[in-house]
N, C-alpha and C positions, 0 to 999 in steps of 0.2 A: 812203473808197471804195477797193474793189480793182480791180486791171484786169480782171480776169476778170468783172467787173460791165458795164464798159462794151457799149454798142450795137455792133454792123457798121454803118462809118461815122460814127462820134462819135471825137470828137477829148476825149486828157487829156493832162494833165501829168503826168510822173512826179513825186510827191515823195518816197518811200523807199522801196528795195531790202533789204526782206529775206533776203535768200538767202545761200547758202554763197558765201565768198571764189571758189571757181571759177567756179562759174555766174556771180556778179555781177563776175568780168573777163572774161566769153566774152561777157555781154551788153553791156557795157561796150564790149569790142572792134567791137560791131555798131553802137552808138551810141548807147545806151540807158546816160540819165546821170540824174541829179536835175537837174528843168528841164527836161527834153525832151518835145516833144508826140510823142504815140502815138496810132495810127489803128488797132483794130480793123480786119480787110479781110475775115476768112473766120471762118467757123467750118467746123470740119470734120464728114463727117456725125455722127460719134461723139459731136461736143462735149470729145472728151478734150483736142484740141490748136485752137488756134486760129490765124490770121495777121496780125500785127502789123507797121506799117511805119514804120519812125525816120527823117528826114531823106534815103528815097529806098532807104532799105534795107527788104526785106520780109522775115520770117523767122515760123518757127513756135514757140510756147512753150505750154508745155503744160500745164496746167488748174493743178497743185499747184503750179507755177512763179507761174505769172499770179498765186495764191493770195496770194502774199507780197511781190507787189509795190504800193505804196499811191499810187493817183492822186488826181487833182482836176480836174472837169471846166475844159476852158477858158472 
């Protein structure tokens, strides 16, 4: 499953980061690791970008991002 799949309000685990070296240390930096639960919180109205919250962090990533990152519900 990808994270751009999950519900507002449903909780995953991350288990692989696809992304470019950059992006996967700018997420990294936010908290966002292999093993971490992730909480959908928003969608936005567009659906391009959504809100996501790691260990108390909340931030936005954005649809082609969410794309390539691969969860598992908890």
């Amino acid at each position: 499953m990808i994270l751009k799949d999950i519900s507002i309000g449903r909780k995953a685990i991350i288990k692989k980061i696809n992304l470019d070296k950059e992006t996967t240390w700018r997420l990294y930096n936010l908290g966002v690791t292999k093993n971490t639960v992730i909480t959908c919180v928003f969608n936005s109205p567009f659906k391009s970008l959504r809100a996501y919250k790691v260990a108390g962090t909340t931030f936005a990533l954005r649809e082609c991002d969410a794309q390539k990152i691969e969860v598992a519900y908890e």
